[in-house]
DRENVEXZA-851756 format. One record per residue (C-alpha): x, z, y; residue in three letters. Coordinates in nm, 4 decimals. Layout:
X  Z  Y  ALA
...
END
This chain:
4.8540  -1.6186  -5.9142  UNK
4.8606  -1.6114  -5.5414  UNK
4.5646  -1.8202  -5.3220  UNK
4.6990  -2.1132  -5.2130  UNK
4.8075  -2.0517  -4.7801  UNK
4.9800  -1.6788  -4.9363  UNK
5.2766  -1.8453  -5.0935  UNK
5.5914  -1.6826  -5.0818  UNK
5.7579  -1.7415  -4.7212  UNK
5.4021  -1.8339  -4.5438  UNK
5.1930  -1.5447  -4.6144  UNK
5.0587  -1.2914  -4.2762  UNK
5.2228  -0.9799  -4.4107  UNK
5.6315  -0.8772  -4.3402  UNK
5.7658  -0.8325  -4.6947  UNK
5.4534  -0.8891  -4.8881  UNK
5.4160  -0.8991  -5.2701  UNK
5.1426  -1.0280  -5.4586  UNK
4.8389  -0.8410  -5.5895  UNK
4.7849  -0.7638  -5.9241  UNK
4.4377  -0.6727  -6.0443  UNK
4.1247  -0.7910  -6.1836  UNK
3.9237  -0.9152  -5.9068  UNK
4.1726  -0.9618  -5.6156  UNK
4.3992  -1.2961  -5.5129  UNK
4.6030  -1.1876  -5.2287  UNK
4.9149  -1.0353  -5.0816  UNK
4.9094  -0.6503  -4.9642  UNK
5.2617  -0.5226  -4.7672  UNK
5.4974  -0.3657  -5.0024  UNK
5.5334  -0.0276  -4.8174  UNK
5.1785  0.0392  -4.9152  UNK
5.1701  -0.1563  -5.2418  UNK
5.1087  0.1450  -5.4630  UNK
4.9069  0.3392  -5.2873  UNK
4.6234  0.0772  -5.2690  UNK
4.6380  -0.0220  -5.6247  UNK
4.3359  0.1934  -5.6534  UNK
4.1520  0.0527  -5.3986  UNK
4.2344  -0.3411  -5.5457  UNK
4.1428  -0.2613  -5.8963  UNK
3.8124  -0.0649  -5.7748  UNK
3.7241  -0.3751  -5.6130  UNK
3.4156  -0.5003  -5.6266  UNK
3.2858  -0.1754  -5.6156  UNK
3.3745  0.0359  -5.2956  UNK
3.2161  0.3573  -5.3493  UNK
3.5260  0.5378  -5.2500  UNK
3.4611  0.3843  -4.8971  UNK
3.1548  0.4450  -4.6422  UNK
2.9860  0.1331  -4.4772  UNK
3.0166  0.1191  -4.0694  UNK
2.9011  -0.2439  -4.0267  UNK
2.7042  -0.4770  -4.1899  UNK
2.5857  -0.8613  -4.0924  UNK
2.5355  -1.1832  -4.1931  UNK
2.9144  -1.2503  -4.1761  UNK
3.0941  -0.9439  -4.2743  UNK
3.0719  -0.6026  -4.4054  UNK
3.3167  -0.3411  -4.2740  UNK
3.3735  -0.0087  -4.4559  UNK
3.6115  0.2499  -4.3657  UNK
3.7924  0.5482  -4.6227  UNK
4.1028  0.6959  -4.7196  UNK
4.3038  0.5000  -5.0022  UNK
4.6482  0.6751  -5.1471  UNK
4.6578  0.9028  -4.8524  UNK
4.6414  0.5922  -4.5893  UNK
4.3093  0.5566  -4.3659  UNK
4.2388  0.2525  -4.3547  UNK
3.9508  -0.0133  -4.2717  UNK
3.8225  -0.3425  -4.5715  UNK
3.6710  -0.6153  -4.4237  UNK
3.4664  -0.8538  -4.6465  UNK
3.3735  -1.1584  -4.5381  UNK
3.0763  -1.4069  -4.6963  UNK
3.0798  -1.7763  -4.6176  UNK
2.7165  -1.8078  -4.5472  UNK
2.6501  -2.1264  -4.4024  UNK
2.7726  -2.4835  -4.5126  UNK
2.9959  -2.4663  -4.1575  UNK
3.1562  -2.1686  -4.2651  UNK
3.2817  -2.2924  -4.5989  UNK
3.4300  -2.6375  -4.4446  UNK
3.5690  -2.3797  -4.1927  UNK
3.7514  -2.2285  -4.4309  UNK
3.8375  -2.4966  -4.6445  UNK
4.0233  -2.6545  -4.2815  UNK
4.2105  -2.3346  -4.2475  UNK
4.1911  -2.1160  -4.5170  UNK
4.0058  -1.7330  -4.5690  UNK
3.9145  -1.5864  -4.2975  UNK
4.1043  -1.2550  -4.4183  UNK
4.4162  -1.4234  -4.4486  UNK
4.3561  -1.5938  -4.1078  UNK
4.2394  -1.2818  -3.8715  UNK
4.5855  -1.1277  -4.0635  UNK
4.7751  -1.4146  -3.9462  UNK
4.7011  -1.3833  -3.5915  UNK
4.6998  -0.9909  -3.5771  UNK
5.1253  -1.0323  -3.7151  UNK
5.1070  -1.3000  -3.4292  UNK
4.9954  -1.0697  -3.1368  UNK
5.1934  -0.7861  -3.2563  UNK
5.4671  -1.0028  -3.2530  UNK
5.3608  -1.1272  -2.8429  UNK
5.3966  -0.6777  -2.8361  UNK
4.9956  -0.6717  -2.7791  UNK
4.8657  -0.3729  -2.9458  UNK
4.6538  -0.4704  -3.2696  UNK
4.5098  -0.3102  -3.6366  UNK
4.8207  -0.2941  -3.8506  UNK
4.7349  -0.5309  -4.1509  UNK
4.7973  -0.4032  -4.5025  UNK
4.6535  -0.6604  -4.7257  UNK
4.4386  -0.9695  -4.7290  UNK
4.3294  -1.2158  -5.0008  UNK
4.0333  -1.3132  -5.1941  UNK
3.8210  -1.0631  -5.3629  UNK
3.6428  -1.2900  -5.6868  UNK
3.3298  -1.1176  -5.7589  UNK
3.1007  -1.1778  -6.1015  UNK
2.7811  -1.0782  -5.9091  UNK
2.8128  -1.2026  -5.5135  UNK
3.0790  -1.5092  -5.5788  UNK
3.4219  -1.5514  -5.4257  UNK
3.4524  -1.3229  -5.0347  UNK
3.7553  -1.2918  -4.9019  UNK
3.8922  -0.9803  -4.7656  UNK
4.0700  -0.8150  -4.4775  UNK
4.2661  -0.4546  -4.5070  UNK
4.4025  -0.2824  -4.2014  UNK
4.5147  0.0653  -4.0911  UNK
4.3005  0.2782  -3.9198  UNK
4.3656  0.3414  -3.5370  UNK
4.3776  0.7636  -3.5167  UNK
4.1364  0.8990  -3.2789  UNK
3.9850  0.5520  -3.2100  UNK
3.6783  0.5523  -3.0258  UNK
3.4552  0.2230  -2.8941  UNK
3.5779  0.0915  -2.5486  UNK
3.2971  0.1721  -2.2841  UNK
3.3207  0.0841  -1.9636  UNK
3.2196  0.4521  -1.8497  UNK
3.5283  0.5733  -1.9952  UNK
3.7990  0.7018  -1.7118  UNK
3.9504  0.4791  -1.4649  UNK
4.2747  0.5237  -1.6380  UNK
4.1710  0.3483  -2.0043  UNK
4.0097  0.0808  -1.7087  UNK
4.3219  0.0170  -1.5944  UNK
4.5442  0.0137  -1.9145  UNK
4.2634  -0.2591  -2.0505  UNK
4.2963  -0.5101  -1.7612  UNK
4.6686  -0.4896  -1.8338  UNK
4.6169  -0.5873  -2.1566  UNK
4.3997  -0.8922  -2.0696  UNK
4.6182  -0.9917  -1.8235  UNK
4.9351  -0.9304  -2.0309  UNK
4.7332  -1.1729  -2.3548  UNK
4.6204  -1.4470  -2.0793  UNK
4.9706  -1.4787  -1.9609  UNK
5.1367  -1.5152  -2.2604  UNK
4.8847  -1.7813  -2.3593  UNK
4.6980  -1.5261  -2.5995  UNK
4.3423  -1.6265  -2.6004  UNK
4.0962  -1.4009  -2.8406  UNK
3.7712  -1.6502  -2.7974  UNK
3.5500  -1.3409  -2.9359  UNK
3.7183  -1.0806  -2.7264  UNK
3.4233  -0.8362  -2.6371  UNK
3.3892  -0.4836  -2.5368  UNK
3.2479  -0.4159  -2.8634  UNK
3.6081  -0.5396  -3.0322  UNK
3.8755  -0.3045  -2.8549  UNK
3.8828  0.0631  -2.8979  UNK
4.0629  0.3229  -2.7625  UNK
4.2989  0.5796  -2.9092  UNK
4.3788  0.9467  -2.7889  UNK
4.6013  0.8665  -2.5216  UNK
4.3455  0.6687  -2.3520  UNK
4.4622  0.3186  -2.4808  UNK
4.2835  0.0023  -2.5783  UNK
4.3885  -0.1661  -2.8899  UNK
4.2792  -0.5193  -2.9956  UNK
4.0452  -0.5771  -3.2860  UNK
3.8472  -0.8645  -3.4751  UNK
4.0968  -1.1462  -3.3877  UNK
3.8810  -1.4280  -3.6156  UNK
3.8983  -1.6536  -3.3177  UNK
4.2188  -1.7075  -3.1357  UNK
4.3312  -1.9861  -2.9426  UNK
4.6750  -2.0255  -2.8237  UNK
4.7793  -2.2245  -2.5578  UNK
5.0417  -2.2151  -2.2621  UNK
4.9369  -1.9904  -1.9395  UNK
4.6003  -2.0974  -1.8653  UNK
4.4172  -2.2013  -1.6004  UNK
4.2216  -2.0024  -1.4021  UNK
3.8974  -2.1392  -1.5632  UNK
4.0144  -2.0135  -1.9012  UNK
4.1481  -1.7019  -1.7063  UNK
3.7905  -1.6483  -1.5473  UNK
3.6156  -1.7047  -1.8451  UNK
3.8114  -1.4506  -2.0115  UNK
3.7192  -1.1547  -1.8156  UNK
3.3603  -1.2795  -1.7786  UNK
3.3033  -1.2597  -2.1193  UNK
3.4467  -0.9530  -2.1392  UNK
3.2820  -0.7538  -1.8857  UNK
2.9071  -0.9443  -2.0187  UNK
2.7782  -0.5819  -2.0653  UNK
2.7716  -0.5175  -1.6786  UNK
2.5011  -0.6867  -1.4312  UNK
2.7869  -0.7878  -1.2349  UNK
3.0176  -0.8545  -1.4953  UNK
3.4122  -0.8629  -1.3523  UNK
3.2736  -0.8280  -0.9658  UNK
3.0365  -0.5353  -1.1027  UNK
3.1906  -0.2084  -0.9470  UNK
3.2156  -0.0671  -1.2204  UNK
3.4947  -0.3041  -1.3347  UNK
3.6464  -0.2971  -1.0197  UNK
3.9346  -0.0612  -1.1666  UNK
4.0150  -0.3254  -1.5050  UNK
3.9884  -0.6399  -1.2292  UNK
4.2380  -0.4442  -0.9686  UNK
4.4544  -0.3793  -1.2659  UNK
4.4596  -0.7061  -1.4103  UNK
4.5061  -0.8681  -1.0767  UNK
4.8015  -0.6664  -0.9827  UNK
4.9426  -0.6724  -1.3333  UNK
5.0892  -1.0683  -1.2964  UNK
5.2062  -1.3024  -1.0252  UNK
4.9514  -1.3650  -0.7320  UNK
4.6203  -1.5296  -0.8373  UNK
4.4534  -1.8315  -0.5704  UNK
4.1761  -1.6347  -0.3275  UNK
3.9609  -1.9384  -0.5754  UNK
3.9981  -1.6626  -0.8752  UNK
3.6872  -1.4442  -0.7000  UNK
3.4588  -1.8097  -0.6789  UNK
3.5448  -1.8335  -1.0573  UNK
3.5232  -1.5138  -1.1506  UNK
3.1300  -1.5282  -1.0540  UNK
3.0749  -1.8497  -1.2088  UNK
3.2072  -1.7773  -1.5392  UNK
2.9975  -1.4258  -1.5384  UNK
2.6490  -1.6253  -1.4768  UNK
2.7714  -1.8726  -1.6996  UNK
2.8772  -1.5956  -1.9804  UNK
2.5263  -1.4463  -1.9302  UNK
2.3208  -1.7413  -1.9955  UNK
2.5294  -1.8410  -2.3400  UNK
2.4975  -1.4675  -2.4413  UNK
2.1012  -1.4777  -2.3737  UNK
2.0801  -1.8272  -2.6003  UNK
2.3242  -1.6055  -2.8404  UNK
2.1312  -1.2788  -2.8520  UNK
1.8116  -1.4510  -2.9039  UNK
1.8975  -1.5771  -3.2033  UNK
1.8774  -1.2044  -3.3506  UNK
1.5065  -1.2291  -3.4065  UNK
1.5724  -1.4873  -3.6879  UNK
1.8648  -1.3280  -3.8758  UNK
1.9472  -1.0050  -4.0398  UNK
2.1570  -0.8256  -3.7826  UNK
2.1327  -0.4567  -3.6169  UNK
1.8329  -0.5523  -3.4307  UNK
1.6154  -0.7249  -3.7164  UNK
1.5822  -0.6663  -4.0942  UNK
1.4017  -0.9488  -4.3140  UNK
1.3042  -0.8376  -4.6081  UNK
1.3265  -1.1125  -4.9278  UNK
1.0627  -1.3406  -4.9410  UNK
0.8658  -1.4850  -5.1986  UNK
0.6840  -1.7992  -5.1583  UNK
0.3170  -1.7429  -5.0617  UNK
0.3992  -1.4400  -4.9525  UNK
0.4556  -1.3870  -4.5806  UNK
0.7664  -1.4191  -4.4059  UNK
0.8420  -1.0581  -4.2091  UNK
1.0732  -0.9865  -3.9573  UNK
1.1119  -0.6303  -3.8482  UNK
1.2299  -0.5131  -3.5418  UNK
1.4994  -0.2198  -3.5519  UNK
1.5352  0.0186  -3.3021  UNK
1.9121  0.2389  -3.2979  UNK
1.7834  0.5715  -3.1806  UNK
1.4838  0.5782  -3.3797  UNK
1.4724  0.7572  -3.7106  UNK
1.2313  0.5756  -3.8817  UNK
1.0102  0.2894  -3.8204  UNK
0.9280  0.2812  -4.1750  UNK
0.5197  0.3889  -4.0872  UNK
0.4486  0.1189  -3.8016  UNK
0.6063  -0.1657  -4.0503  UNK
0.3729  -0.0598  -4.3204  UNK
0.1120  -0.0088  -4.0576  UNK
0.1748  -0.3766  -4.0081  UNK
0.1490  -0.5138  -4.3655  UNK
-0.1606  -0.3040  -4.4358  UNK
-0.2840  -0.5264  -4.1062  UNK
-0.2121  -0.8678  -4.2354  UNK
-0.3605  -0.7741  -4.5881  UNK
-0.6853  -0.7137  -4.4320  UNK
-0.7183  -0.7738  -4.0651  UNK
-1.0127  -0.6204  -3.9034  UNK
-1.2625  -0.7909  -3.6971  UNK
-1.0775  -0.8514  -3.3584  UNK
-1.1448  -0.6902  -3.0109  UNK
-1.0344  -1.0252  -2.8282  UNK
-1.0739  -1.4088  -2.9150  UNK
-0.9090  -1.6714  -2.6881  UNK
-0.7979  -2.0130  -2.6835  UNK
-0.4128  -1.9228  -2.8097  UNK
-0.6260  -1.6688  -3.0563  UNK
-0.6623  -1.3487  -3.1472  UNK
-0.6133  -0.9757  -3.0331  UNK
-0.6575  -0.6294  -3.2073  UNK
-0.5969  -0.3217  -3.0449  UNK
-0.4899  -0.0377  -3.2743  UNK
-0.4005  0.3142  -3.1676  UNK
-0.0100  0.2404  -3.1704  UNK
0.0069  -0.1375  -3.2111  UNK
-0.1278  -0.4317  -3.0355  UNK
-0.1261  -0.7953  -3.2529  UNK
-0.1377  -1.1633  -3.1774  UNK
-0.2651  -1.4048  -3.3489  UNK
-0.1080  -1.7609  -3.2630  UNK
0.0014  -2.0387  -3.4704  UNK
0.3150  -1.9963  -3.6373  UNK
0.5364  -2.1848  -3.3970  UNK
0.3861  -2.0083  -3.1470  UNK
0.3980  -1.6875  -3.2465  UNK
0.7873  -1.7527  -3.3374  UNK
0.8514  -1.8268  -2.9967  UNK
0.6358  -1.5551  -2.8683  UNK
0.8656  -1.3361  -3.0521  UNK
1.1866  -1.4394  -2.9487  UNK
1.0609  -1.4224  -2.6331  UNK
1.0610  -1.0521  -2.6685  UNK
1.4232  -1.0935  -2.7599  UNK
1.4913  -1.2419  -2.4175  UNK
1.3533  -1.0064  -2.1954  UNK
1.5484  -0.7411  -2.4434  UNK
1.8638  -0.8911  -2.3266  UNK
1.7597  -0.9349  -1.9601  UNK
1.6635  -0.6255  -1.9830  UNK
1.3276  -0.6668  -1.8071  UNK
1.0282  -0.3816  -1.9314  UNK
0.7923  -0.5454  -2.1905  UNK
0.5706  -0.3720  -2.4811  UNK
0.8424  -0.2988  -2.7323  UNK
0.8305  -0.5406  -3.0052  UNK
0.7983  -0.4488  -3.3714  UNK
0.7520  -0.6974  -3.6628  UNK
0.6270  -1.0944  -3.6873  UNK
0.4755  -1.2257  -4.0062  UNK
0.4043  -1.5864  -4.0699  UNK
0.2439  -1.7637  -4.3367  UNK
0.0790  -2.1123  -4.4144  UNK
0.0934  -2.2269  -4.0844  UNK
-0.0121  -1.8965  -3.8690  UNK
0.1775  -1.5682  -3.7069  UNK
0.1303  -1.2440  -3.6143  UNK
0.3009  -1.0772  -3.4116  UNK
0.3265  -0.6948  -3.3389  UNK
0.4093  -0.4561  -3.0316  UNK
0.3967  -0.1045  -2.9470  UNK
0.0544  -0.0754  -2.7348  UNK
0.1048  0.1031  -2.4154  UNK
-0.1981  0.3236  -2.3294  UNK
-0.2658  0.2368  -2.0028  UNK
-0.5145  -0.0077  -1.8314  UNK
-0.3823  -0.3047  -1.6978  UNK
-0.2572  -0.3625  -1.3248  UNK
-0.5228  -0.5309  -1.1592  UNK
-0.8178  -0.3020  -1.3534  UNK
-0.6339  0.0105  -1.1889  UNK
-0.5999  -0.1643  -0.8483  UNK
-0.9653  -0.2658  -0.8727  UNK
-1.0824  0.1081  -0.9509  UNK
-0.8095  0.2457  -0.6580  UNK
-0.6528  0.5190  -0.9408  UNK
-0.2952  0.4405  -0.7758  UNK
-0.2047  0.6597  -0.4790  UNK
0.0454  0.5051  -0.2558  UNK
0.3696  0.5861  -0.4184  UNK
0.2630  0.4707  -0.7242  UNK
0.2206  0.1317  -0.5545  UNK
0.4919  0.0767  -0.4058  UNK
0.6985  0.2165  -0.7084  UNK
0.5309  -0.0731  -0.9091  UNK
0.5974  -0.3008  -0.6535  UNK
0.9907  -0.2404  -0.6502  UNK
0.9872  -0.2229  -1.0592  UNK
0.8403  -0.6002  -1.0459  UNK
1.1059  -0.6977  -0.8110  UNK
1.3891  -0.5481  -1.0403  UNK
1.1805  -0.7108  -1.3139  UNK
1.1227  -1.0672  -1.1698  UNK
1.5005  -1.0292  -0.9991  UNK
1.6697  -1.0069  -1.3568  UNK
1.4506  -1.2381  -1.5345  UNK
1.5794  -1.5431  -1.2770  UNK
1.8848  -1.4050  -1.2662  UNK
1.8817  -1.4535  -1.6144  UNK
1.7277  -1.7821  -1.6451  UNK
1.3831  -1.6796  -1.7776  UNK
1.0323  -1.7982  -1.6266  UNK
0.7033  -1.6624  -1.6556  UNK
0.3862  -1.9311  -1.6103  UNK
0.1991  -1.6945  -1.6797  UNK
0.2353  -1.4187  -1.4318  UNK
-0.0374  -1.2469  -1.2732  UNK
-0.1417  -0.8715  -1.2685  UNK
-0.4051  -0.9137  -1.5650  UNK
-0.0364  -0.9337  -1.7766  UNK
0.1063  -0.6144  -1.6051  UNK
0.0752  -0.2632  -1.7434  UNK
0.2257  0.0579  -1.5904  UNK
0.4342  0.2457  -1.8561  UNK
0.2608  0.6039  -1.8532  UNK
0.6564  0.7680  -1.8772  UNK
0.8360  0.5676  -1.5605  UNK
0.5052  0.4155  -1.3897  UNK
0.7566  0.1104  -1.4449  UNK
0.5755  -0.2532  -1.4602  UNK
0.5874  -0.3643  -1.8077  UNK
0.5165  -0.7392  -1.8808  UNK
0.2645  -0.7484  -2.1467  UNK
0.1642  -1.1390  -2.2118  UNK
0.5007  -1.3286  -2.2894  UNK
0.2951  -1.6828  -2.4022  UNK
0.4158  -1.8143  -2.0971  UNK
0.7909  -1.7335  -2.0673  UNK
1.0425  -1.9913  -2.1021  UNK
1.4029  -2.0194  -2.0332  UNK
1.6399  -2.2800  -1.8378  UNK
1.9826  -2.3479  -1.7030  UNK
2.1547  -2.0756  -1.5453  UNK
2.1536  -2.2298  -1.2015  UNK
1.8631  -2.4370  -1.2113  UNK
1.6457  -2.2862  -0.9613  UNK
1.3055  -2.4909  -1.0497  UNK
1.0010  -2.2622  -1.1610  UNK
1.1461  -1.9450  -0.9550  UNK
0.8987  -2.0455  -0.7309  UNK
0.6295  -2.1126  -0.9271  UNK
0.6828  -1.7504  -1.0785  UNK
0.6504  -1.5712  -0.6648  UNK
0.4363  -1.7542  -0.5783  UNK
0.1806  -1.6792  -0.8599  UNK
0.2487  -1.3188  -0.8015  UNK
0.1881  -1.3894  -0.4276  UNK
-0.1361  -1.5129  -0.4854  UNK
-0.2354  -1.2214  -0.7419  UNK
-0.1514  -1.0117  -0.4426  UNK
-0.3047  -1.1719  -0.1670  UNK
-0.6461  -1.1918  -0.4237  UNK
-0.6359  -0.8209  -0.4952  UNK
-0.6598  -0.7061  -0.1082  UNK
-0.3353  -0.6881  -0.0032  UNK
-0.2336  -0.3673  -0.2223  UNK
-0.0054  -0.1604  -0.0585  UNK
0.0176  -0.3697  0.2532  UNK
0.3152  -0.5207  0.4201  UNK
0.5087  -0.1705  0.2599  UNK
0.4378  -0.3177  -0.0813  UNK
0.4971  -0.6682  -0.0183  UNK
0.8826  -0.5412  0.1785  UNK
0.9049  -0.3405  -0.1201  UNK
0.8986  -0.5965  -0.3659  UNK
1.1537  -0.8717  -0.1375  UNK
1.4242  -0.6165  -0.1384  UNK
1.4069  -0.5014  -0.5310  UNK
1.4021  -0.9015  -0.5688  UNK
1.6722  -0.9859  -0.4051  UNK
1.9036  -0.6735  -0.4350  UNK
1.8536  -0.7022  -0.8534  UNK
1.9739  -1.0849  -0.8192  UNK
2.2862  -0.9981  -0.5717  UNK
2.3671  -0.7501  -0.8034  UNK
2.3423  -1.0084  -1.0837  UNK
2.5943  -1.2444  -0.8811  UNK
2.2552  -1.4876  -0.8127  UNK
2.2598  -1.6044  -0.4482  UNK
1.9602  -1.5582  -0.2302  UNK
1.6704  -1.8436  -0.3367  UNK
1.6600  -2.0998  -0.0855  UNK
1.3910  -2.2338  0.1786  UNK
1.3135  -2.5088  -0.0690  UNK
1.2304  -2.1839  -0.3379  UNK
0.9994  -2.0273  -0.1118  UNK
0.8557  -2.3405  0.0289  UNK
0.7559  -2.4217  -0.3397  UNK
0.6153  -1.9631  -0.3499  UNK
0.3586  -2.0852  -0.0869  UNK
0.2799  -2.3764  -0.2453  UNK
0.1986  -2.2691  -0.5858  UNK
0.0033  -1.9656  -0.4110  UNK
-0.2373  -2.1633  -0.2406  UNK
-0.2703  -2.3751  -0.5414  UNK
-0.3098  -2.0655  -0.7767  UNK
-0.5617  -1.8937  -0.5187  UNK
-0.7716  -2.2486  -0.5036  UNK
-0.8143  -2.3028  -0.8700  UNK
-0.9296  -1.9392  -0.9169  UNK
-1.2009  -1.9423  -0.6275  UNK
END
């Protein structure tokens, strides 16, 4: 029995024939029929095959079947949306299959598809499935790679956006690149296709594309994929460069509300553990390039099951200090939001503690980070420990700092040097009290000032630091971090509202 949407004459795969084995519904391409019999009659089970991805969504595992290397896709319908999803429009194996035979057709280069169908399994339920061949030599686009793989990949987009070819999850992190130095097209799930687009769509495109960089398309180091894609097609309208910049601040601020998300969901950058009711509820930050985190996470739950006395009690609640780990105590809503505040200024990319697990349980959180063993800024401006460098160097890593968080949307009410720490490696500014960060539109420009001029105030209230050097210093980290992050220069009515909020800030803490 074939799934219905793989009949005969309207299945994905060029002279396909059905599957026949225990737990698989699907079609597979007859040049390869027999040699992944194995593979389909192994199925559930994949110990043949080694794991390179896992999510929420999908798990991707790569091997060698009947002498043919070759990637499986399985695919879990985890929320309520993605079952009427694919109820609407069938698996999503058989649909990513349908739209890789549909770019290969438009000559775009794409994963071959072998197979796709519905895998029924006895322990996990019904998943469907996704088989492909294995791109030799394929390696992860990166936009460090030579100008010549640049230049071959804004062909591409510009040969897919003029043939109306529109990939609406088309990432860095879903094209790699073969031997020869070209990109080939992966993860197709979402496609939308449409005549030529506008240059809106166009923009949009390449923005979210080039996300990765501060500048995203106008960054220079996409300046060889934007020449390239520009020169690959008829003239664009001078208007393409005003778009272009939109659509990259734009891009950013969905991909912040995106990646912030991560905190609450098993992904590469947290792992939640099962959870049994009246037990508490643990997320656990991962870090790639660390081997094991394994002894601060049960550092943590030993520290939950009996919390010592604390070293600080406040009116949001309370602080220990351990050797390696600093905790906050905050009601649980709090303390969520605390947390994915962490994830925020991950993405932004601005220096914070680096965070490592948050508990909750019957109404109250804790949440953990790395402690950095260094005093805070204004104790080691009050005991003059900082030569002169290391002032000003502070003072242009809080420009880069502040520059990318409104760059980025984010706000800090709570900004003063109390909630600065030096990080003993870079003598970077890290930001160590997050209670107060919130985030808004990407253009809205209210609370920028409100953020300076707090930090104006801090200055002028702990002698001037640094003098004018400092306070120059500072400015032109600012402002170079948001030109570099496409942000124009804040206006008078932004620095009118700096003053402001510093004479307020100085007045209420006379």
């Amino acid at each position: 029995m074939v799934p219905q949407g793989l009949a005969p004459g309207n299945d994905p795969l060029l002279q396909s024939v059905a599957i026949h084995a225990p737990h698989c519904r699907g079609v597979v391409a007859g040049t390869v029929a027999d040699a992944l019999q194995p593979l389909f009659h192994s199925l559930p089970e994949t110990a043949d095959l080694v794991e390179i991805k896992r999510s929420t969504v999908r798990t991707v595992l790569r091997g060698n079947v009947g002498g043919i290397d070759l990637h499986l896709k399985l695919y879990r319908s985890v929320t309520l949306s993605d079952r009427a999803r694919e109820a609407f429009r069938g698996d999503r194996g058989t649909h990513e299959a349908t739209n890789l035979v549909r770019a290969a057709q438009l000559d775009l280069p794409v994963a071959q598809p072998l197979a796709c169908g519905t895998l029924i399994d006895p322990i996990r339920g019904s998943r469907s499935f996704l088989v492909t061949r294995t791109i030799p030599g394929a390696r992860q686009f990166a936009f460090g790679m030579g100008e010549e793989t640049l230049v071959h990949t804004g062909r591409l987009l510009r040969r897919m956006h003029d043939r109306g070819f529109l990939p609406g999850d088309l990432h860095h992190g879903n094209v790699v690149v073969d031997g020869r130095g070209l990109p080939w097209l992966l993860d197709l799930q979402s496609v939308r296709r449409t005549g030529e687009p506008d240059l809106a769509r166009r923009a949009a495109g390449v923005a979210y594309f080039c996300q990765p960089l501060d500048g995203g398309p106008l960054d220079p180091a996409a300046q060889p994929l934007l020449m390239a894609y520009l020169a690959a097609g008829l003239d664009l309208p001078d208007a393409f460069a005003t778009a272009l910049a939109q659509a990259a601040r734009l891009v950013r601020h969905r991909a912040l509300k995106s990646f912030h998300r991560r905190w609450s969901r098993e992904c590469r950058h947290t792992s939640m553990p099962p959870w049994r009711r009246g037990e508490f509820r643990w997320h656990l930050h991962l870090v790639e390039d660390e081997a094991d985190r394994t002894p601060l996470h049960e550092a943590c739950r030993a520290f939950v099951a009996a919390p010592p006395p604390s070293a600080k009690q406040g009116r949001r609640g309370a602080v220990w200090l351990l050797p390696e780990i600093a905790i906050k105590q905050r009601a649980q809503g709090d303390a969520r939001k605390l947390f994915q505040a962490m994830y925020w200024l991950m993405f932004a990319g601005v220096g914070q503690p680096e965070p490592i697990a948050l508990a909750t349980k019957n109404g109250v959180g804790y949440v953990f980070a790395r402690r950095v063993p260094s005093p805070c800024l204004a104790d080691e401006l009050r005991l003059g420990s900082l030569a002169m460098r290391d002032v000003l160097h502070a003072a242009r890593s809080l420009g880069v700092a502040v520059g990318r968080m409104h760059a980025h949307g984010i706000r800090n009410r709570d900004l003063k040097f109390e909630n600065l720490v030096r990080d003993p490696a870079t003598g970077n500014l890290l930001l160590a009290d997050l209670d107060g960060v919130r985030v808004k539109n990407a253009d809205d420009t209210r609370g920028q000032g409100a953020d300076l001029g707090r930090l104006l105030a801090a200055f002028i209230a702990a002698g001037r630091p640094g003098g004018r050097s400092a306070f120059c210093a500072f400015v032109r980290a600012y402002l170079r971090t948001r030109r570099r992050l496409l942000h124009p220069t804040p206006t008078q009515k932004v620095w009118k509202a700096a003053k402001k909020r510093a004479r307020e800030w100085a007045n209420s803490h006379d």
